[in-house]
PDB file as gemmi writes it, atoms N, CA and C in Angstrom:
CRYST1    1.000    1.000    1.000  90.00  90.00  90.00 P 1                      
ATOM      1  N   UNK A   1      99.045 121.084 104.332  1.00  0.00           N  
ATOM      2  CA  UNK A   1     100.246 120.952 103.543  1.00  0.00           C  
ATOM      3  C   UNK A   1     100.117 119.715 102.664  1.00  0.00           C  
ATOM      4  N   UNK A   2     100.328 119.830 101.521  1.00  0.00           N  
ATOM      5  CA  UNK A   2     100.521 118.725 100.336  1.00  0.00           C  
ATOM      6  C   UNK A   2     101.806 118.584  99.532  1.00  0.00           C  
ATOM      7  N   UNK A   3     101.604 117.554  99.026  1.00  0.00           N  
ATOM      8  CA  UNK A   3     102.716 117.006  97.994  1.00  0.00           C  
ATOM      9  C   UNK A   3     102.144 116.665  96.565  1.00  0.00           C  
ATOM     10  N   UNK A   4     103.024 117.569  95.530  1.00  0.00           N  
ATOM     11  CA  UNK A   4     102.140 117.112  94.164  1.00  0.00           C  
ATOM     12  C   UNK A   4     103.639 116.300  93.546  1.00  0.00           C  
ATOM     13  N   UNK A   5     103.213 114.807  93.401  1.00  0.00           N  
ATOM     14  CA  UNK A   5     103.921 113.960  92.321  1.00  0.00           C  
ATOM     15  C   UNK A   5     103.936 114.679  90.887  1.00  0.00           C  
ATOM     16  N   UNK A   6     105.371 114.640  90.562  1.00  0.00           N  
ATOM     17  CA  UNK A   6     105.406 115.178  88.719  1.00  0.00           C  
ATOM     18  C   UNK A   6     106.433 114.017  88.121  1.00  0.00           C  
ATOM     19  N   UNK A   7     105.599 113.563  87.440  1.00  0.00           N  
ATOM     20  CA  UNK A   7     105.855 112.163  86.633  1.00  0.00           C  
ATOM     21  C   UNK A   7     106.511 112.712  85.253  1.00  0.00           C  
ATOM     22  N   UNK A   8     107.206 111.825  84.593  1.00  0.00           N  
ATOM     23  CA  UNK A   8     108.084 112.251  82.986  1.00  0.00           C  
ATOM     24  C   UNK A   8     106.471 111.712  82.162  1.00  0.00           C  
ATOM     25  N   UNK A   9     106.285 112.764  81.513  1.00  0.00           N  
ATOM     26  CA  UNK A   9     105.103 112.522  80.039  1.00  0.00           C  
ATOM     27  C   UNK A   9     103.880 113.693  80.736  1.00  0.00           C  
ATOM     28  N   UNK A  10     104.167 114.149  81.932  1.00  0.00           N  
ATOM     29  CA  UNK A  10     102.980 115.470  82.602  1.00  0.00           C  
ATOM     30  C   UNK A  10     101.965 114.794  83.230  1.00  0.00           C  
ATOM     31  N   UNK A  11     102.441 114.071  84.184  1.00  0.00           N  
ATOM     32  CA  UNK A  11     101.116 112.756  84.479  1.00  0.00           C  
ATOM     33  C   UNK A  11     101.749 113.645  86.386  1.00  0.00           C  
ATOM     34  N   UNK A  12     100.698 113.832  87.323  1.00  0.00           N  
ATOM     35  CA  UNK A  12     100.299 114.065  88.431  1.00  0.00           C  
ATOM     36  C   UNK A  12      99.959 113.709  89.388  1.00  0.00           C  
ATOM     37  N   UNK A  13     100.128 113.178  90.685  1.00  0.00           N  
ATOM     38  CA  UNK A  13      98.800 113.091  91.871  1.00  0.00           C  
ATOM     39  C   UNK A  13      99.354 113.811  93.136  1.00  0.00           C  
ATOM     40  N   UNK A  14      98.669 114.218  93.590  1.00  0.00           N  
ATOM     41  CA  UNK A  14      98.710 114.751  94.797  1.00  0.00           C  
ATOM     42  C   UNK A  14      98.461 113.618  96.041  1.00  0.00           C  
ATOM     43  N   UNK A  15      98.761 113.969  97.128  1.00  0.00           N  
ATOM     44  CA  UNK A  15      98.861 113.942  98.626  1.00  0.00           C  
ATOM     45  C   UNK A  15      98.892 114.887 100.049  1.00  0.00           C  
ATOM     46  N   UNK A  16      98.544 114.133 101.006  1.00  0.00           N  
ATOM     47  CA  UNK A  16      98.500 115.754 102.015  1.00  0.00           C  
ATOM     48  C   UNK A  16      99.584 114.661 102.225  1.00  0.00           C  
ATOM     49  N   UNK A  17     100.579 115.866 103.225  1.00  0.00           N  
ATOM     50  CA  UNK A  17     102.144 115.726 103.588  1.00  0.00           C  
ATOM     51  C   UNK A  17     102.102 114.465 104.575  1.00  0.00           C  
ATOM     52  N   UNK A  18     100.884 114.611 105.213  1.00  0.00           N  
ATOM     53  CA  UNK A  18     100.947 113.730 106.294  1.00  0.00           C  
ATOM     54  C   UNK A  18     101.366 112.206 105.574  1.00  0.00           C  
ATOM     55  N   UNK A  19     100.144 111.575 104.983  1.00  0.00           N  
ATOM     56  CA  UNK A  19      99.923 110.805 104.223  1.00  0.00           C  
ATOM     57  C   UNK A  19     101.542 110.313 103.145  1.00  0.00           C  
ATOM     58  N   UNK A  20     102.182 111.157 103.486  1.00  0.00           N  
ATOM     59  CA  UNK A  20     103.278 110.956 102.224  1.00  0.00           C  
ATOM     60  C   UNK A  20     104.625 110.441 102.754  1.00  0.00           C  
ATOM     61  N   UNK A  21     104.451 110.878 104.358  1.00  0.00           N  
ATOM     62  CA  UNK A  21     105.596 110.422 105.557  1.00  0.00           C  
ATOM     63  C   UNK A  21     105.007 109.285 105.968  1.00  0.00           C  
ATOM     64  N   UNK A  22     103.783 109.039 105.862  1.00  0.00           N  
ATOM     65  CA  UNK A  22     103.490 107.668 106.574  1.00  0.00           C  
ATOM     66  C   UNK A  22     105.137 106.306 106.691  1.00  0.00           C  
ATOM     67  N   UNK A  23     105.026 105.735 107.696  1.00  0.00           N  
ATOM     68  CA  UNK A  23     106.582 104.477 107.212  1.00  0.00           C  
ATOM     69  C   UNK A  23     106.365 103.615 106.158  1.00  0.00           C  
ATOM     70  N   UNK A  24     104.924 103.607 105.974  1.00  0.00           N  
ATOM     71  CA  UNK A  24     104.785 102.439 104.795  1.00  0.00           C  
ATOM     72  C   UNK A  24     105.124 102.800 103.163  1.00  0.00           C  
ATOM     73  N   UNK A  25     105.048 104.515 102.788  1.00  0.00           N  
ATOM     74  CA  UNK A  25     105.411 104.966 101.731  1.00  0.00           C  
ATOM     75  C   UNK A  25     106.806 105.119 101.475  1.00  0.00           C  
ATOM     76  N   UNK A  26     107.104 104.231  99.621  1.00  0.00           N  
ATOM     77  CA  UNK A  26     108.196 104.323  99.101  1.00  0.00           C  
ATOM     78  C   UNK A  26     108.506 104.738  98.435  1.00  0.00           C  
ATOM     79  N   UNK A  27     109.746 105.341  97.666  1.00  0.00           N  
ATOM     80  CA  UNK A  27     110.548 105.474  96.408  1.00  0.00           C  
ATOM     81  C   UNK A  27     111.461 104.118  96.585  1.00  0.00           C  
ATOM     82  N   UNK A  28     110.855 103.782  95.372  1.00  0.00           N  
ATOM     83  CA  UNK A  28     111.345 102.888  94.873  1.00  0.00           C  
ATOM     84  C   UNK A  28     112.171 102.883  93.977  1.00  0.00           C  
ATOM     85  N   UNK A  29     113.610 102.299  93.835  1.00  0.00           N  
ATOM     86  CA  UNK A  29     114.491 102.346  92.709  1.00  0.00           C  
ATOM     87  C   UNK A  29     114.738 100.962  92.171  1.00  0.00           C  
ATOM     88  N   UNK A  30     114.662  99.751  92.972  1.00  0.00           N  
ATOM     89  CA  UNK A  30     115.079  98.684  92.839  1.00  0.00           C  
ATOM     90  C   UNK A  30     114.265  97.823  93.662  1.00  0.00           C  
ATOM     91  N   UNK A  31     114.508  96.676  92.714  1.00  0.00           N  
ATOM     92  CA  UNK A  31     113.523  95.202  93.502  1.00  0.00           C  
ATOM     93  C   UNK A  31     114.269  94.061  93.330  1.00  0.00           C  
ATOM     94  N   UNK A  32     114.827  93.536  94.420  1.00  0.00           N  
ATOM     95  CA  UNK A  32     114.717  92.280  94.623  1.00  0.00           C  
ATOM     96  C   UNK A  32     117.098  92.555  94.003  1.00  0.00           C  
ATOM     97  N   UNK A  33     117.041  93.736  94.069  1.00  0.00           N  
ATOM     98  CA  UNK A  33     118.814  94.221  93.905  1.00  0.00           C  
ATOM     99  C   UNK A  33     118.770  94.736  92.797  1.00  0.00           C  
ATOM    100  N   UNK A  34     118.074  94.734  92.149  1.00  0.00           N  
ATOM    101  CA  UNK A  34     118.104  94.999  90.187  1.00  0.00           C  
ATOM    102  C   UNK A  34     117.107  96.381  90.579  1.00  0.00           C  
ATOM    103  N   UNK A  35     118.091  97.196  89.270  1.00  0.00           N  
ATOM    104  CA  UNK A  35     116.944  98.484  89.055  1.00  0.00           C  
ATOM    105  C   UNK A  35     115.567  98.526  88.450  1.00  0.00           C  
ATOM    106  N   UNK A  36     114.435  99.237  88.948  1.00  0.00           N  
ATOM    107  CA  UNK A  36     113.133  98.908  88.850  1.00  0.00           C  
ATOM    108  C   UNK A  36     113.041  99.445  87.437  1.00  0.00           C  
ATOM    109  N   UNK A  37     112.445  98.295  86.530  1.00  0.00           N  
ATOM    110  CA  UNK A  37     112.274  98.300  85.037  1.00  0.00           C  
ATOM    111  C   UNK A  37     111.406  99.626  84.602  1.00  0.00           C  
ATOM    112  N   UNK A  38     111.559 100.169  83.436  1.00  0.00           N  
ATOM    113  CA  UNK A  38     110.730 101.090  83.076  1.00  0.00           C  
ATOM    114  C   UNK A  38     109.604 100.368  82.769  1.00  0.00           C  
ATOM    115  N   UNK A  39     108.562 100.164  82.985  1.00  0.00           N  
ATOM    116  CA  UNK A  39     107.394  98.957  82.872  1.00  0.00           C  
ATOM    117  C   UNK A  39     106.487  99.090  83.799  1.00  0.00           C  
ATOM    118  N   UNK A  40     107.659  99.379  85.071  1.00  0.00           N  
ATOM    119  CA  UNK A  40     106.903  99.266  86.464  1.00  0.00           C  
ATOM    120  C   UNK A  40     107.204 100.421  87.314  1.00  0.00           C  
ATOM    121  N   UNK A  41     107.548 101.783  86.522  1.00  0.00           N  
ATOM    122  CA  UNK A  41     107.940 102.626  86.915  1.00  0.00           C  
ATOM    123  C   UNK A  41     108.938 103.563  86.942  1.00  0.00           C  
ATOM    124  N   UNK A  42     110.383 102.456  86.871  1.00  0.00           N  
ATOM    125  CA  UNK A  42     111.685 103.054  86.636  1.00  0.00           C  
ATOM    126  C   UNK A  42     111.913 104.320  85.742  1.00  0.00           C  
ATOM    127  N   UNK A  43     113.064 104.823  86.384  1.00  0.00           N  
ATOM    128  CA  UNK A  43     113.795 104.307  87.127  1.00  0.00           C  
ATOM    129  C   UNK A  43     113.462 104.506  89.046  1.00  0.00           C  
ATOM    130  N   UNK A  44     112.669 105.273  89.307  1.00  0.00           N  
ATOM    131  CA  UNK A  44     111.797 105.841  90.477  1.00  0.00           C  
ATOM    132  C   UNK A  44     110.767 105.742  90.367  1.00  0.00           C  
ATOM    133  N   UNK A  45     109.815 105.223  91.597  1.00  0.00           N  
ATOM    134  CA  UNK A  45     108.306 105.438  91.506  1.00  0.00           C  
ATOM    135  C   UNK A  45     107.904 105.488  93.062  1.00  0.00           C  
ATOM    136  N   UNK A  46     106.398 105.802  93.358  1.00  0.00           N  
ATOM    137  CA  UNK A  46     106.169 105.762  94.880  1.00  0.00           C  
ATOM    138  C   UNK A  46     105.375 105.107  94.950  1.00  0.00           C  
ATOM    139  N   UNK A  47     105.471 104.068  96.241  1.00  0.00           N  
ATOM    140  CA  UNK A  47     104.148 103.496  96.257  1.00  0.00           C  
ATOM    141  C   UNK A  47     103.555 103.708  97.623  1.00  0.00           C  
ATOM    142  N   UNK A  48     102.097 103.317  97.781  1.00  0.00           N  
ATOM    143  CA  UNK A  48     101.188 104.105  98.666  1.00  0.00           C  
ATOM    144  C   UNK A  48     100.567 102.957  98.851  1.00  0.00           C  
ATOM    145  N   UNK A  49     100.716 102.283  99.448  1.00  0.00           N  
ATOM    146  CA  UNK A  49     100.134 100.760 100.066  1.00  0.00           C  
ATOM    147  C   UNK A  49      98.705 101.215 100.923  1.00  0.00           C  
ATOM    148  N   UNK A  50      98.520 102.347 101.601  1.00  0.00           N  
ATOM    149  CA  UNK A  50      96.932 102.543 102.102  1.00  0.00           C  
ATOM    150  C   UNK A  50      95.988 103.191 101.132  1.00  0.00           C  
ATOM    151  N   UNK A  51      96.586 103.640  99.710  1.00  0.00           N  
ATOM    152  CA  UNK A  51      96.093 104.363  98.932  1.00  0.00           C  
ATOM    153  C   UNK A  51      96.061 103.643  97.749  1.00  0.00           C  
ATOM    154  N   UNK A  52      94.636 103.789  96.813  1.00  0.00           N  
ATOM    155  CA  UNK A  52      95.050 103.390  95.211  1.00  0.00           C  
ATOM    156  C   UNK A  52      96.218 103.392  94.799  1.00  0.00           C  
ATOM    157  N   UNK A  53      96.679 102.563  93.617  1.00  0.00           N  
ATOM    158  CA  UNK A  53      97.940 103.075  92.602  1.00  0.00           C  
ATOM    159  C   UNK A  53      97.976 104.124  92.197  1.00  0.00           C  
ATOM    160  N   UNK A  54      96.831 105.015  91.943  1.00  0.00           N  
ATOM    161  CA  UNK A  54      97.310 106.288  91.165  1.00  0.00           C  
ATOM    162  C   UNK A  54      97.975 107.479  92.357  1.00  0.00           C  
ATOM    163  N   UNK A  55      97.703 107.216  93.047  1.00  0.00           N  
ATOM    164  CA  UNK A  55      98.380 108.156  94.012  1.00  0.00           C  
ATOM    165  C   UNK A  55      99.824 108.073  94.500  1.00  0.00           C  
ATOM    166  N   UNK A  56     100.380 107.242  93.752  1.00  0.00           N  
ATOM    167  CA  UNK A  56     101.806 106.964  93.800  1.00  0.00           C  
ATOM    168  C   UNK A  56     102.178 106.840  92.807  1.00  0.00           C  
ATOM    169  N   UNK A  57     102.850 107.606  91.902  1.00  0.00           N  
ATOM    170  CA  UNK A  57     103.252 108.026  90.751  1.00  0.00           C  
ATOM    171  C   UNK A  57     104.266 107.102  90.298  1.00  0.00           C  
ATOM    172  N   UNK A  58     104.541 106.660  88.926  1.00  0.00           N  
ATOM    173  CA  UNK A  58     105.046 105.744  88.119  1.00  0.00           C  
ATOM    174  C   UNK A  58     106.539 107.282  87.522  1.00  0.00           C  
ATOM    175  N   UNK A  59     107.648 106.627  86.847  1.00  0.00           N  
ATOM    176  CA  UNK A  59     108.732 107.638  86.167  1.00  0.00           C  
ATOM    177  C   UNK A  59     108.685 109.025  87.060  1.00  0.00           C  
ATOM    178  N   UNK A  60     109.053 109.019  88.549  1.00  0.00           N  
ATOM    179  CA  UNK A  60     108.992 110.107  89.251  1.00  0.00           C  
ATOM    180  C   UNK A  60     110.131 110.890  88.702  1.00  0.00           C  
ATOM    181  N   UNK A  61     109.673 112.293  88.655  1.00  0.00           N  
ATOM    182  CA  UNK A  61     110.662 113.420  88.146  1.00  0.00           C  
ATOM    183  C   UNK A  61     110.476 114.458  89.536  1.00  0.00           C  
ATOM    184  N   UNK A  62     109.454 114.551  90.011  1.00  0.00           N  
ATOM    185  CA  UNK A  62     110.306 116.109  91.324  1.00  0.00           C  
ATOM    186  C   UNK A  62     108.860 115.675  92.358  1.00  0.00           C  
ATOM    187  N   UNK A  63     108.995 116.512  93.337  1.00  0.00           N  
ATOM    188  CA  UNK A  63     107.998 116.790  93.944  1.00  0.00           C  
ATOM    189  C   UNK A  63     108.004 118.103  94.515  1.00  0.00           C  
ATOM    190  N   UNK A  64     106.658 118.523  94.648  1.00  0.00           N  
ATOM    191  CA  UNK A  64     105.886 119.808  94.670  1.00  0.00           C  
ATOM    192  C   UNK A  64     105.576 120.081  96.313  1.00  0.00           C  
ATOM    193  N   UNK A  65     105.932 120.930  97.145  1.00  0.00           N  
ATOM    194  CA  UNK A  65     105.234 120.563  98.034  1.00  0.00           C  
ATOM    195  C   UNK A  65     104.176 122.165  98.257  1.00  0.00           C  
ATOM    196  N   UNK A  66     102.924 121.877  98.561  1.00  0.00           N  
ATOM    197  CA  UNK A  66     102.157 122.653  98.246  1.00  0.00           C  
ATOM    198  C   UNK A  66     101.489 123.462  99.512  1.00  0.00           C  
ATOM    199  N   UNK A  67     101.047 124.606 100.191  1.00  0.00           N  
ATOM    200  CA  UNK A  67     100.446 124.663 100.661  1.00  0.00           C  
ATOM    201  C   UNK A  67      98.748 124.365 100.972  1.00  0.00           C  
ATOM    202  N   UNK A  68      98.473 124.234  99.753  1.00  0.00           N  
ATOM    203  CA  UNK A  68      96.901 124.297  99.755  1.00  0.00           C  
ATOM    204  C   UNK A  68      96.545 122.861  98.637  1.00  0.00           C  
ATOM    205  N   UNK A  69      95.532 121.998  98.550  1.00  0.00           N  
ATOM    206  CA  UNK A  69      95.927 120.951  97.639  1.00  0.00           C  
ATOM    207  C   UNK A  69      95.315 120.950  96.118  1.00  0.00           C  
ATOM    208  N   UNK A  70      96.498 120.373  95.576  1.00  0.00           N  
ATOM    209  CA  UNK A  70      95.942 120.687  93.879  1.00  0.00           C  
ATOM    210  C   UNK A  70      95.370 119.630  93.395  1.00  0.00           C  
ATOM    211  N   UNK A  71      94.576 119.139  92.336  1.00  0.00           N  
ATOM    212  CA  UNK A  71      94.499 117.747  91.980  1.00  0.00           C  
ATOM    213  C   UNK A  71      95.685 117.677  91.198  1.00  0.00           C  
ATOM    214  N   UNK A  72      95.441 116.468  90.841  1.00  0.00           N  
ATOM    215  CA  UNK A  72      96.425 115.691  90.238  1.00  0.00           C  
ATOM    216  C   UNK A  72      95.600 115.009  89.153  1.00  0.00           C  
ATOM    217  N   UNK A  73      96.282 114.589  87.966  1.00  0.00           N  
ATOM    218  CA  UNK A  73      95.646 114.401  86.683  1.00  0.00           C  
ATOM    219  C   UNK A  73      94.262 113.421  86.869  1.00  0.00           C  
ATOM    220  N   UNK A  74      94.475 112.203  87.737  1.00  0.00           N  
ATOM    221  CA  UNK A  74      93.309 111.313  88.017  1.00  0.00           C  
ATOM    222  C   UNK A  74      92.063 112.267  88.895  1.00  0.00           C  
ATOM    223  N   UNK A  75      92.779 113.049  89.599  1.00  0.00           N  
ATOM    224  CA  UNK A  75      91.576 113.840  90.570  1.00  0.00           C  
ATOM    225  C   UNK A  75      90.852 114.639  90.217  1.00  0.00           C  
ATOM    226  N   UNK A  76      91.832 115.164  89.226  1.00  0.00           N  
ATOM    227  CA  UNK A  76      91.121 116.340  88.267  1.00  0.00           C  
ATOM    228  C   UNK A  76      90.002 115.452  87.337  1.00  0.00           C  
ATOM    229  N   UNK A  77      90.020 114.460  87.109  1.00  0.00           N  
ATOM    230  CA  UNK A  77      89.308 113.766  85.856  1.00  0.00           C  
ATOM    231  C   UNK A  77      88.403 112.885  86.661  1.00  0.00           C  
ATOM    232  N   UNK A  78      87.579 113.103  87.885  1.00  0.00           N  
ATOM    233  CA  UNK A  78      87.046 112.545  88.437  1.00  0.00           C  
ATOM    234  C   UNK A  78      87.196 111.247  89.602  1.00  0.00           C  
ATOM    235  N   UNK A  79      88.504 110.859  89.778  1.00  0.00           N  
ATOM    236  CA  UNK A  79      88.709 110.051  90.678  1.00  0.00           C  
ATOM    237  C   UNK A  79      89.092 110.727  92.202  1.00  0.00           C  
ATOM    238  N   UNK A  80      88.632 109.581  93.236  1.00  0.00           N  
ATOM    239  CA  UNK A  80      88.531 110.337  94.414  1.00  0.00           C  
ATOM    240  C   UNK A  80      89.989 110.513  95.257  1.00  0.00           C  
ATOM    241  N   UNK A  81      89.963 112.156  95.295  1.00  0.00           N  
ATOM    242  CA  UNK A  81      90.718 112.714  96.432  1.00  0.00           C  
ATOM    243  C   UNK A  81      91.569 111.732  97.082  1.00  0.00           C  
ATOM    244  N   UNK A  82      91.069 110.859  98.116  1.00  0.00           N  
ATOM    245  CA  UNK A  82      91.417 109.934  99.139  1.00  0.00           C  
ATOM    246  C   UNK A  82      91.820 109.064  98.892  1.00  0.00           C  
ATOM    247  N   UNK A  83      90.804 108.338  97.996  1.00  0.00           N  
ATOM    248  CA  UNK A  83      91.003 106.688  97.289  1.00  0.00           C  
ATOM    249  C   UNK A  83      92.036 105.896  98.485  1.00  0.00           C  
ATOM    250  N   UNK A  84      91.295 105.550  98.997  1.00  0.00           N  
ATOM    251  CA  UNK A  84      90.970 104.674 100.367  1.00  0.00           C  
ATOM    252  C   UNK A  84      90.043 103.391 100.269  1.00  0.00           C  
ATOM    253  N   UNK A  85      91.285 102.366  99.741  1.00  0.00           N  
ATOM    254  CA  UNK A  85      90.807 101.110  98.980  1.00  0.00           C  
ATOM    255  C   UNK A  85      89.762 100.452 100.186  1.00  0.00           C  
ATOM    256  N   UNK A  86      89.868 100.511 101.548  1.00  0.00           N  
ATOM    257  CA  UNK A  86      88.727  99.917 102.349  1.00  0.00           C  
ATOM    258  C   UNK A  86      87.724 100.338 102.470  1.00  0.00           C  
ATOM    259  N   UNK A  87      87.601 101.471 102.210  1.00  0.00           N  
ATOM    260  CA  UNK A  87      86.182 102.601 101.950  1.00  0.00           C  
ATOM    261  C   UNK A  87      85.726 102.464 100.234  1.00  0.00           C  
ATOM    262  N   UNK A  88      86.662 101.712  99.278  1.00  0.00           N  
ATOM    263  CA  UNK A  88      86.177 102.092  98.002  1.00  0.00           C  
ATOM    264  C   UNK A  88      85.697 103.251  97.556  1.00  0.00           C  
ATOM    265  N   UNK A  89      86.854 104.085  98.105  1.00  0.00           N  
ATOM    266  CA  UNK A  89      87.026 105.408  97.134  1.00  0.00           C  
ATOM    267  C   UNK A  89      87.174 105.398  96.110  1.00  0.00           C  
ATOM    268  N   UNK A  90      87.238 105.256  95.222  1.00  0.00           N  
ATOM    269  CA  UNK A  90      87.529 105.166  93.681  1.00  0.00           C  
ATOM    270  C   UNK A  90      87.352 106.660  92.796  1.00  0.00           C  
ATOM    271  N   UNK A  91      85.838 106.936  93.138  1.00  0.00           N  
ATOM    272  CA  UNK A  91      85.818 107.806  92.220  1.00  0.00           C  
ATOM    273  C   UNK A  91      84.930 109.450  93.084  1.00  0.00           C  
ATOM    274  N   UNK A  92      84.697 110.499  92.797  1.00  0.00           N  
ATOM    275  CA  UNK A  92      83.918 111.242  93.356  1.00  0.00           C  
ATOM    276  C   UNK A  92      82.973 111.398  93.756  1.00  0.00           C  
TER     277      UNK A  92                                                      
END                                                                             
């Protein structure tokens, strides 16, 4: 089971479901009491603290939840699946 991020401008990443419940993953609306600037995401974004940035999508608009997994715009274009910053996943 997966989750596909759909960002405003057609921007993508995927996740398996597991990975997406972890406690450490957020939607983020606000920092520090103030709404999170369009700059850094706003007005929603997710972040994925065991995972690269791209796997936590910036201007979140819906989520997908998938049976089988799709890439997502970075995965599709050669960056890795996992991107598992202690392994230096980065790319395929």
């Amino acid at each position: 089971k997966f989750v596909l991020q759909h960002a405003f401008g057609g921007y993508t990443t995927n996740l398996p479901l597991q990975w997406m419940i972890d406690e450490d993953v957020m939607f983020a609306h606000t920092i520090n009491g103030r709404p999170l600037e369009t700059d850094h995401g706003g007005p929603m974004r997710v972040i994925t603290p065991r995972r690269y940035a791209w796997k936590g999508a910036k201007w979140i608009r819906g989520l997908e939840f998938l049976p089988k997994d799709k890439p997502g715009f970075w995965e599709a274009n050669g960056y890795s699946n996992t991107a598992d910053p202690w392994k230096d996943e980065r790319f395929w």
